[in-house]
N, C-alpha and C positions, 0 to 999 in steps of 0.2 A: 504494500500500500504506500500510497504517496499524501502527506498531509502538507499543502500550502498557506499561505498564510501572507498575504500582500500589504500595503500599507504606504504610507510617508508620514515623512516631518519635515520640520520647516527648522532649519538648523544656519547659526554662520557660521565662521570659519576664514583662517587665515593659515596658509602656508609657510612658516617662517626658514622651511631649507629649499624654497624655491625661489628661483630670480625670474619677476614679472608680473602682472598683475594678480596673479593668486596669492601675493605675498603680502596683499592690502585683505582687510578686515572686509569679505563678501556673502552671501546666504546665496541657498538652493533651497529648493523644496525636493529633497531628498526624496527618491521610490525604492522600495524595497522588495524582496522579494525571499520567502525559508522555505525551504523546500525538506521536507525531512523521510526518510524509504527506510521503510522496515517490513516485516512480515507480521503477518497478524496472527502471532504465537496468541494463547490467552495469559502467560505471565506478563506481558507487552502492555496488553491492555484490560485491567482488574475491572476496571470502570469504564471501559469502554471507548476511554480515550487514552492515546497517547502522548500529546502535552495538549494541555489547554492553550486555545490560543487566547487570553490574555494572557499567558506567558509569556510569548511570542511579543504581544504589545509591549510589556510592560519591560522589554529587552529592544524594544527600537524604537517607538512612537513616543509613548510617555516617558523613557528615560531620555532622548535628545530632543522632541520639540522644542521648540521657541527658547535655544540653548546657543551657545558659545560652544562649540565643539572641543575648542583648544583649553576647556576647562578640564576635560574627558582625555586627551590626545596631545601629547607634545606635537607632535606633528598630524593633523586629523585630515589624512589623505583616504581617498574613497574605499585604497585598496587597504588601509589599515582598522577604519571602518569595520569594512565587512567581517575582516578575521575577527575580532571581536566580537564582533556579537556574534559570527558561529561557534567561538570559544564558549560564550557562556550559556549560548543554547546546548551545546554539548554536555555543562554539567547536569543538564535535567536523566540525562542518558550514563550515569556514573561507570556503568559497568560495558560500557559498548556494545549494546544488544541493535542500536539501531544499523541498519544500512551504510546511511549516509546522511550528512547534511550539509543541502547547498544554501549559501547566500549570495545574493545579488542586488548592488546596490549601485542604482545613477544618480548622478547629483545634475546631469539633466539628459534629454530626449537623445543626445545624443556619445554619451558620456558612461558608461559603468564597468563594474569589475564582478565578476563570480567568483566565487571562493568555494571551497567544501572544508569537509571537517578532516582531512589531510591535510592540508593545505595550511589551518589554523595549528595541527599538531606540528606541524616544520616547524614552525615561526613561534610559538611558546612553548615547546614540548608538551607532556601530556599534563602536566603537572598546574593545578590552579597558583600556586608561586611564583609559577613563572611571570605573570599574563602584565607582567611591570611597564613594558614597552609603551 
């Protein structure tokens, strides 16, 4: 099974390791997009679901709207973004039963990065200690 779960916020942002106009203080209204695949074992889902999705919100809607990204992000580029929040959708899954989980995140129509939860394991290892970056 595949649970999605779509979304935006309206977030600024300033790039301060890049040279040119991303390096000035600018907003997007962020699109998102979680994509989560697993099998529908029944220890999977006790209750029928597999995450709620205001969990899902409450990991990208309500924690970045109407926010200063660079509060969140020393650097709060699209592609560091996403690993992030598939990091911490990952901890709803402690023990790795799911599939997979992608994230995809534009900051506009023509503009975004995918990530999966490989992808987030590279970059802070498996460990919640890590996710300092």
């Amino acid at each position: 099974m595949r649970i999605t779960k779509t979304g935006e916020f309206c977030a600024a942002h300033h790039l301060p390791h890049y040279q040119g106009e991303c390096a000035n203080n600018h907003g997007h209204t962020w699109h998102y997009r979680v994509e989560i695949d697993a099998y529908a074992f029944p220890e999977l889902l006790p209750n029928g679901i597999l995450i709620d999705f205001k969990d899902i919100e409450k990991l990208t809607r309500d924690k970045y709207n109407h926010t200063d990204l660079n509060e969140f992000f020393e650097n709060p580029t699209c592609e560091l973004i996403a690993l992030m929040i598939c990091r911490e959708i990952s901890y709803y899954d402690p023990q790795d039963k799911w599939d997979n989980i992608t994230v995809s995140i534009w900051e506009s129509e023509t503009a975004s990065v995918t990530v999966t939860r490989g992808d987030a394991y590279c970059f802070f290892g498996r460990n919640k200690e890590n996710e300092t970056r």
